[in-house]
MMTF fields as JSON, N, C-alpha, C and O atoms, coordinates in Angstrom:
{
  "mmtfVersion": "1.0.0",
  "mmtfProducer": "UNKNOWN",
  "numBonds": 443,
  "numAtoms": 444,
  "numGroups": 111,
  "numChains": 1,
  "numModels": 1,
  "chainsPerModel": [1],
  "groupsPerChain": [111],
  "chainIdList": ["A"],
  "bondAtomList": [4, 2, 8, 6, 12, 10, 16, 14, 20, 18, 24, 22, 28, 26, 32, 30, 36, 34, 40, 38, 44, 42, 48, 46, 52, 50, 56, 54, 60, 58, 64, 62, 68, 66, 72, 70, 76, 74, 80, 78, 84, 82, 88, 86, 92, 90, 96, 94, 100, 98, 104, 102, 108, 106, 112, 110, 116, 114, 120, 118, 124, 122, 128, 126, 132, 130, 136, 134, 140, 138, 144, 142, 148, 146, 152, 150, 156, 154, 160, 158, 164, 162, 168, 166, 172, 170, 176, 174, 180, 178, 184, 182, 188, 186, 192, 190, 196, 194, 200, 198, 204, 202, 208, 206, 212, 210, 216, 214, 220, 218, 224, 222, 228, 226, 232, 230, 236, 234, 240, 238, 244, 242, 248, 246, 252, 250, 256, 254, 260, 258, 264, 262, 268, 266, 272, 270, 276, 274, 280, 278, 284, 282, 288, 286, 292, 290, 296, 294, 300, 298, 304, 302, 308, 306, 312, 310, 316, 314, 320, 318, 324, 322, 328, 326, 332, 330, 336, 334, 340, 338, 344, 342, 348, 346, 352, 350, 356, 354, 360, 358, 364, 362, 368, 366, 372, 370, 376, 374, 380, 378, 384, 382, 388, 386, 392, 390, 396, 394, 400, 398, 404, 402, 408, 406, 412, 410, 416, 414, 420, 418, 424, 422, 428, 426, 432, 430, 436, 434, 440, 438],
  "bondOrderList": [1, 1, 1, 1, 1, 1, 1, 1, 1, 1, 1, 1, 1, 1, 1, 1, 1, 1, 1, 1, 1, 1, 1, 1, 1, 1, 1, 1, 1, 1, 1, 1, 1, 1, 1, 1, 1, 1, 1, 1, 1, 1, 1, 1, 1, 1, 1, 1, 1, 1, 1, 1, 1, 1, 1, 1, 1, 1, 1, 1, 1, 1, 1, 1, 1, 1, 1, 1, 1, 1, 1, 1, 1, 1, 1, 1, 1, 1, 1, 1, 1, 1, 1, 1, 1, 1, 1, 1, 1, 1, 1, 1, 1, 1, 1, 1, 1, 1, 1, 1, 1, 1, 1, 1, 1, 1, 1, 1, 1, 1],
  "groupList": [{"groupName": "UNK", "atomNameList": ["N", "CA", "C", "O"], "elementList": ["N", "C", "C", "O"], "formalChargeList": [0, 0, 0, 0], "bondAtomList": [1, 0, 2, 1, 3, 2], "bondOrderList": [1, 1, 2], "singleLetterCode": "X", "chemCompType": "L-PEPTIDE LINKING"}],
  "groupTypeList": [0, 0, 0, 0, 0, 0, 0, 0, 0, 0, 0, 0, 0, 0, 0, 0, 0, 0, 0, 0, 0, 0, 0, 0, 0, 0, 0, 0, 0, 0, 0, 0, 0, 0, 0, 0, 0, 0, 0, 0, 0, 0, 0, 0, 0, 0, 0, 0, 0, 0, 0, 0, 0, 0, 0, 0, 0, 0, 0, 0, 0, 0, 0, 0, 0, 0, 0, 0, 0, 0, 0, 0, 0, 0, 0, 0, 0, 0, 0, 0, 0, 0, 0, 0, 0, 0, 0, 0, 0, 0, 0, 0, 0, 0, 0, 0, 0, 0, 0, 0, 0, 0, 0, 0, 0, 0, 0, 0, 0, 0, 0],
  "groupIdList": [1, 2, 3, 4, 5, 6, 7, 8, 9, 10, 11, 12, 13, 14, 15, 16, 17, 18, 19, 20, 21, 22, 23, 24, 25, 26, 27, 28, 29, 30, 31, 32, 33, 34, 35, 36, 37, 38, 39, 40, 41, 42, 43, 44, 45, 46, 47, 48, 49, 50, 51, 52, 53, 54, 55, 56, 57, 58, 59, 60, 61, 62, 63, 64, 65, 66, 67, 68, 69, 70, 71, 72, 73, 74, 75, 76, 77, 78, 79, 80, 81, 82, 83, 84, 85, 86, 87, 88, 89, 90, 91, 92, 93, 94, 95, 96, 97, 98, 99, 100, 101, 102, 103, 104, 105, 106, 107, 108, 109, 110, 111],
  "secStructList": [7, 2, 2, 2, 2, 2, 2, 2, 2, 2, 2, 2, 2, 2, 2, 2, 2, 2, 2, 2, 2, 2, 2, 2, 2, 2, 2, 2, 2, 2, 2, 2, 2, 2, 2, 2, 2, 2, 2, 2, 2, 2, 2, 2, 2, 2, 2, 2, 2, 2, 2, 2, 2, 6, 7, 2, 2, 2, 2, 2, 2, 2, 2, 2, 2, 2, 2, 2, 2, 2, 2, 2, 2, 2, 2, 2, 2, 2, 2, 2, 2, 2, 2, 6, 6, 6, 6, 7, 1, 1, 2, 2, 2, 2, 2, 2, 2, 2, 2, 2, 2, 2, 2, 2, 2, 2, 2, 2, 2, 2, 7],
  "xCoordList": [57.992, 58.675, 58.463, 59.381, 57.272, 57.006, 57.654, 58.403, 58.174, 58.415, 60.49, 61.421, 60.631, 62.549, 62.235, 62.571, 61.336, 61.422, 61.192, 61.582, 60.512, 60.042, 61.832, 62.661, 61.96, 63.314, 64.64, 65.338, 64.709, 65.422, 65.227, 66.13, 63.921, 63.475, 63.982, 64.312, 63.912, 63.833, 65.549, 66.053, 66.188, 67.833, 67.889, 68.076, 67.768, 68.057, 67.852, 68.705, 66.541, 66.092, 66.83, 66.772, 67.632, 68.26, 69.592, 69.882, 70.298, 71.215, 71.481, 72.542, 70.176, 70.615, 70.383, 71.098, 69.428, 69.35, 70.839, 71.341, 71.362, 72.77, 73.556, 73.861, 74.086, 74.328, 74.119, 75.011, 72.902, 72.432, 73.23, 74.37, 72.886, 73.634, 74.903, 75.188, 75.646, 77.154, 77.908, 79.107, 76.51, 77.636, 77.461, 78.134, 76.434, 75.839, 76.712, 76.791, 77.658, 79.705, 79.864, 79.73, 80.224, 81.082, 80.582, 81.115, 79.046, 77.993, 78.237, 78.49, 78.212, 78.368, 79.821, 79.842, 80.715, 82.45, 82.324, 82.605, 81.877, 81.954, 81.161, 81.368, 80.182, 79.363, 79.92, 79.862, 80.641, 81.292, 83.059, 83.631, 83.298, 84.491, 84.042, 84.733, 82.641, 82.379, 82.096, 82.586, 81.026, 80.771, 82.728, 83.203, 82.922, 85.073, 85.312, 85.552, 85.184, 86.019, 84.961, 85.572, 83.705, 83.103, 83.407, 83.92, 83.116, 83.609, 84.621, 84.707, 85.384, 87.295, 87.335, 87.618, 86.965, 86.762, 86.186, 86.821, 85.11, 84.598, 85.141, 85.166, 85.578, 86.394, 88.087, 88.728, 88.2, 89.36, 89.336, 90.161, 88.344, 88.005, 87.548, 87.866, 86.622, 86.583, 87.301, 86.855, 88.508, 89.762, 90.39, 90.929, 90.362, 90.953, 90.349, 91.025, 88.929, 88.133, 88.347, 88.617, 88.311, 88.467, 89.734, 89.687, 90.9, 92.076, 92.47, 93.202, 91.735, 91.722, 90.896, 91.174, 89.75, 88.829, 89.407, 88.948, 90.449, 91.125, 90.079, 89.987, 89.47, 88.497, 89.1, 88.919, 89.553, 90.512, 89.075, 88.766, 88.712, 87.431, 87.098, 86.983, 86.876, 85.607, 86.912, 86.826, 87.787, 89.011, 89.202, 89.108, 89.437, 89.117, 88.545, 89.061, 87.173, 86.39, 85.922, 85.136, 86.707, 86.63, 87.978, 87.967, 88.912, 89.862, 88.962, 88.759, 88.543, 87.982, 87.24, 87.194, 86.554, 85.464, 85.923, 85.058, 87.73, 88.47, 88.76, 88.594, 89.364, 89.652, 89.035, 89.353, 87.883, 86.43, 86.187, 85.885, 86.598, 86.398, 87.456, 87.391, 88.661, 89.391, 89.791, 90.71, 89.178, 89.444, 88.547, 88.988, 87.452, 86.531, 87.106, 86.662, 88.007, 88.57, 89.269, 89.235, 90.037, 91.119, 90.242, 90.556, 89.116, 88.749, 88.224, 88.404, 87.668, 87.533, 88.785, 88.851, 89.642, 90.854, 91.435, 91.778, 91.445, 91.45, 90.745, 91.416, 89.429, 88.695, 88.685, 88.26, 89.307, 89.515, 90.794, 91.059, 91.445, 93.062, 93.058, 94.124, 91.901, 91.749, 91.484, 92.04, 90.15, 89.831, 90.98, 90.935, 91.885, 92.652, 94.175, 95.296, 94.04, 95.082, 94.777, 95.469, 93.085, 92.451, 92.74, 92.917, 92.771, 93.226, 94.777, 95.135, 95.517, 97.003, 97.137, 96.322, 98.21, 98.706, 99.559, 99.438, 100.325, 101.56, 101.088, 100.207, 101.884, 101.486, 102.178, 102.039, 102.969, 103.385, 102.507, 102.724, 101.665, 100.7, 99.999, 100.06, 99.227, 98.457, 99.74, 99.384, 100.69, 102.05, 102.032, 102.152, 101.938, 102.19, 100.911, 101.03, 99.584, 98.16, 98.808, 99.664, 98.424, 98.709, 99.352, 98.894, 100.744, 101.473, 100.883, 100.816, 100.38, 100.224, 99.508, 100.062, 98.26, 96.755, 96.844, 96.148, 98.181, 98.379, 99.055, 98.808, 100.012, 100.971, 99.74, 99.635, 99.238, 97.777, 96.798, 96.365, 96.543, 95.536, 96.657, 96.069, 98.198, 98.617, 99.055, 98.872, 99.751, 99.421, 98.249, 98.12, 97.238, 95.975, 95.824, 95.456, 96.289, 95.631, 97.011, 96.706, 98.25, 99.028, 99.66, 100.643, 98.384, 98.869, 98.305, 98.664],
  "yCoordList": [84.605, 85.879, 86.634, 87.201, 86.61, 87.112, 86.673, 87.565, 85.557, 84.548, 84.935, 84.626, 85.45, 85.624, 86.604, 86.41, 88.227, 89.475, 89.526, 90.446, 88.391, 88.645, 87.785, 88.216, 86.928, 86.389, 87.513, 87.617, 88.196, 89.398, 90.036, 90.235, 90.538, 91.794, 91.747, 92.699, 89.967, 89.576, 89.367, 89.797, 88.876, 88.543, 90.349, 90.595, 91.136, 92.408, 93.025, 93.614, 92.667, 93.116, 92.58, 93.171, 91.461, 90.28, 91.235, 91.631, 91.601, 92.042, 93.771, 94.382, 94.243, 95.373, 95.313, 96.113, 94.507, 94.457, 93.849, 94.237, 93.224, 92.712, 93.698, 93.94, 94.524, 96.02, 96.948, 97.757, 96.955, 97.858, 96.881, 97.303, 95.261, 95.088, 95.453, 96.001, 95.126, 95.443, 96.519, 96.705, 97.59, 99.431, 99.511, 100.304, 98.575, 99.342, 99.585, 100.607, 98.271, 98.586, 100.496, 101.692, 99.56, 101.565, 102.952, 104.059, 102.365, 103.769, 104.134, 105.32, 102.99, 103.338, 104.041, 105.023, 103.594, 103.605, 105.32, 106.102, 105.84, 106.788, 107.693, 108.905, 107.149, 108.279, 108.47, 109.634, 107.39, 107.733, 108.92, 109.761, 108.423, 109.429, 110.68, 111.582, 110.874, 112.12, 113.154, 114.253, 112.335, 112.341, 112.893, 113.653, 112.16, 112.328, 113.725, 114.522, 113.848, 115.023, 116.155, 116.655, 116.542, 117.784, 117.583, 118.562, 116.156, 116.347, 117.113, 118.013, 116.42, 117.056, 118.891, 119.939, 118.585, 119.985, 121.186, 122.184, 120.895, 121.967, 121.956, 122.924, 120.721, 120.684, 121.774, 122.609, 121.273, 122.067, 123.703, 124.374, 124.126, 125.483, 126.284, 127.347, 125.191, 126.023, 125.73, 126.058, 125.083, 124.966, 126.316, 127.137, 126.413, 128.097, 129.141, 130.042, 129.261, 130.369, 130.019, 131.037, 129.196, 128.567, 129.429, 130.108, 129.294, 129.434, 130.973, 131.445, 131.745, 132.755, 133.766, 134.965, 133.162, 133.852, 133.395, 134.054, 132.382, 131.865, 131.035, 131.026, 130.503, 129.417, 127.766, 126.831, 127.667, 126.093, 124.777, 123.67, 125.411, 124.456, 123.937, 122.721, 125.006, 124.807, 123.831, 122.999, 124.48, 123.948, 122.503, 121.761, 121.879, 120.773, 119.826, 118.709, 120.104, 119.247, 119.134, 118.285, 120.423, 120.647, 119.017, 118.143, 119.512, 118.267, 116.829, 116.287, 116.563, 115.381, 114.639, 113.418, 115.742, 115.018, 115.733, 116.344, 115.977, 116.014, 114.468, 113.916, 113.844, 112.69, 111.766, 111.184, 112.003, 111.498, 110.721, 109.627, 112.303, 112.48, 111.806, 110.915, 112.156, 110.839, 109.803, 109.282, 109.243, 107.834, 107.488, 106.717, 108.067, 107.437, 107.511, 106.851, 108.339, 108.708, 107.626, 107.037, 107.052, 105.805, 104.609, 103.694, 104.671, 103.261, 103.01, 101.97, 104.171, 104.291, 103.802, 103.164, 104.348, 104.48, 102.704, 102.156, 101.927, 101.105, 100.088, 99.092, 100.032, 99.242, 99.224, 98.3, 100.581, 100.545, 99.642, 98.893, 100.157, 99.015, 97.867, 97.272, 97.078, 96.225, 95.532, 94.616, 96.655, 95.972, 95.968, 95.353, 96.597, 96.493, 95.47, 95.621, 94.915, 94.299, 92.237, 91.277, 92.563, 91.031, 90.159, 88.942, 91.021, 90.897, 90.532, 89.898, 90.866, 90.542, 88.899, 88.112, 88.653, 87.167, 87.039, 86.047, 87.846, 87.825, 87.954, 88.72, 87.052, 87.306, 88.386, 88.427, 89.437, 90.499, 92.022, 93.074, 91.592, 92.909, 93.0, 94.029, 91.658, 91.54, 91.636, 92.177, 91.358, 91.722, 93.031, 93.627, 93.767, 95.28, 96.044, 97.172, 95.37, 95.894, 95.756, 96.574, 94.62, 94.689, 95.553, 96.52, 95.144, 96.257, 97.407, 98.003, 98.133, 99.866, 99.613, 99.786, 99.19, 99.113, 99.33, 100.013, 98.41, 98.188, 99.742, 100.599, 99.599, 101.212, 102.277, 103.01, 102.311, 103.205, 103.184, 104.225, 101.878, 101.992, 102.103, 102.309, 101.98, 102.198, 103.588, 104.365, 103.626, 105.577, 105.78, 105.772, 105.981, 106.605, 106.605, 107.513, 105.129, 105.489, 106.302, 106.857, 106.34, 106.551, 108.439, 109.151, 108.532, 110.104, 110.832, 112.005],
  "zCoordList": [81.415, 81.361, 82.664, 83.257, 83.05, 84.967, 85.327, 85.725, 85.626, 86.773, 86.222, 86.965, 85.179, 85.059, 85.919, 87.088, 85.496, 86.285, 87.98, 88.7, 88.402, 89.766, 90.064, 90.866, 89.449, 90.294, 90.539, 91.548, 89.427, 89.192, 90.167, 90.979, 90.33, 91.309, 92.932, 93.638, 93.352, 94.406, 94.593, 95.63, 93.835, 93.703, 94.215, 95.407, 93.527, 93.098, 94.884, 95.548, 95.273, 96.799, 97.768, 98.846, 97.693, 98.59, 98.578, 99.707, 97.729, 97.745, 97.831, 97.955, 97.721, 98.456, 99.601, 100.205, 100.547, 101.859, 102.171, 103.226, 101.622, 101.864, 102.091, 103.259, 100.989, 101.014, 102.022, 102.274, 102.74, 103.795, 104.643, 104.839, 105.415, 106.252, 106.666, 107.731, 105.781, 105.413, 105.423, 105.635, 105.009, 105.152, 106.702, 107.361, 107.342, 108.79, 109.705, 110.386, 109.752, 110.889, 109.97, 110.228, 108.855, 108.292, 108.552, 108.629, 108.687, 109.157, 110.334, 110.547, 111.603, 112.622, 113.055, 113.797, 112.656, 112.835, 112.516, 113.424, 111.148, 110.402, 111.182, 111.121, 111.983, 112.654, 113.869, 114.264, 114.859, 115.971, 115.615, 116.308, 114.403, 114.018, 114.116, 114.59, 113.602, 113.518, 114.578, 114.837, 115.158, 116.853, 117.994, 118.838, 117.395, 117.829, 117.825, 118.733, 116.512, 115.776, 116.724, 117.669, 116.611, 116.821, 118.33, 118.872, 119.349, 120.581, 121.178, 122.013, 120.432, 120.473, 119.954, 120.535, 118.809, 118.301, 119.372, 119.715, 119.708, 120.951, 122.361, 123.121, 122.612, 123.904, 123.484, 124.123, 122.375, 122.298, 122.431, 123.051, 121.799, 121.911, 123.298, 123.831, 123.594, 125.145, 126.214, 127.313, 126.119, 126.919, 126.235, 126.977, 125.642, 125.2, 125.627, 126.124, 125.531, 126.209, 127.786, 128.424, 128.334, 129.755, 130.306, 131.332, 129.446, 130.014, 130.17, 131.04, 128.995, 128.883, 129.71, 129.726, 130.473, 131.581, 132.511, 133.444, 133.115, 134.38, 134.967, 136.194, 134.432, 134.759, 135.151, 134.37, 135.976, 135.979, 136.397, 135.956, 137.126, 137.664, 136.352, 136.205, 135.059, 134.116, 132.818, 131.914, 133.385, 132.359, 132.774, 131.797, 133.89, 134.03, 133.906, 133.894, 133.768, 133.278, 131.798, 131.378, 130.84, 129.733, 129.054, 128.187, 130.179, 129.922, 129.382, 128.296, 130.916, 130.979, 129.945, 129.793, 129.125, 128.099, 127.155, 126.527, 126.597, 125.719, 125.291, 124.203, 126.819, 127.147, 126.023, 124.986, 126.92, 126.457, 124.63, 124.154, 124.062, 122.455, 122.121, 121.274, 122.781, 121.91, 122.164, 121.532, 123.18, 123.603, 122.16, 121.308, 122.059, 121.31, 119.583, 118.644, 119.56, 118.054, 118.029, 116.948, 119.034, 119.072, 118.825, 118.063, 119.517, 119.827, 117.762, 117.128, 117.271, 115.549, 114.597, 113.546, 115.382, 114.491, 114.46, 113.412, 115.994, 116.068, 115.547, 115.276, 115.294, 114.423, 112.923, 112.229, 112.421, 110.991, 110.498, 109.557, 111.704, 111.323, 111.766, 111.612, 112.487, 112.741, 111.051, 110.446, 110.627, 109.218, 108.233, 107.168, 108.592, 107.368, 108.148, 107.663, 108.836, 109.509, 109.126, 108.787, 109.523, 109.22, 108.099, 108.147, 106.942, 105.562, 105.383, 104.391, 106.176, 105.923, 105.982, 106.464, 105.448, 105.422, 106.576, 107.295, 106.808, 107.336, 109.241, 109.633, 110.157, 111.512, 111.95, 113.172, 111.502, 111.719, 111.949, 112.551, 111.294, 110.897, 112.348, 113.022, 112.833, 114.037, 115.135, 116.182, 115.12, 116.646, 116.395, 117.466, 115.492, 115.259, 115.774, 116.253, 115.663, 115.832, 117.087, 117.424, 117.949, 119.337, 119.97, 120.578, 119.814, 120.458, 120.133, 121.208, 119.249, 119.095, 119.976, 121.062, 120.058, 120.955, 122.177, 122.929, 122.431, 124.143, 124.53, 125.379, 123.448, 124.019, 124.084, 125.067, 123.499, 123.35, 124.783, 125.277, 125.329, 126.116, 127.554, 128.616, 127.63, 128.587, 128.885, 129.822, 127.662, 127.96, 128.379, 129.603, 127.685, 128.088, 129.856, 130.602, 130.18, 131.524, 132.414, 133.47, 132.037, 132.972, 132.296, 132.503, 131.454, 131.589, 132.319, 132.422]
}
């Protein structure tokens, strides 16, 4: 009767460490979104206070690590639809990933 409970206990431990492996991508993804959002979020705001004191120097570089926040919101957004793209049957889904990705990283650089 020990020896059913310790197998239990240990099955039971195997698989929540499994569990922990497994949320650790979604943790990270979920924490760089978040990281995104407050980046973006405060860059956005003090490009407003910036613009409003005539500050261009300070507004500029407020740009820059706007940039910054959402390259990094894309690069999130991109890995989630990656996960949900992998799963498709169809080779349409991945020509459609691509292309967005590319139109995405070519804008980015040629705006």
């Amino acid at each position: 009767m020990a020896s059913n409970s310790s197998k239990s206990s240990n099955s039971s431990s195997k698989s929540t460490s499994t569990q922990k492996r497994g949320f650790s991508i979604k943790w990270f993804l979920n924490l760089l979104s978040f990281v995104a959002l407050v980046v973006v979020g405060i860059c956005l705001l003090l490009q407003v206070i910036f613009n409003a004191i005539d500050a261009q120097r300070l507004s500029s570089a407020i740009n820059a690590t706007r940039t910054i926040g959402e390259c990094i919101a894309y690069c999130v957004i991109a890995a989630y639809a990656f996960f949900f793209v992998k799963n498709k049957k169809k080779p349409i889904w991945f020509v459609l990933y691509a292309v967005a990705l590319t139109a995405i990283l070519i804008l980015i650089i040629f705006r």
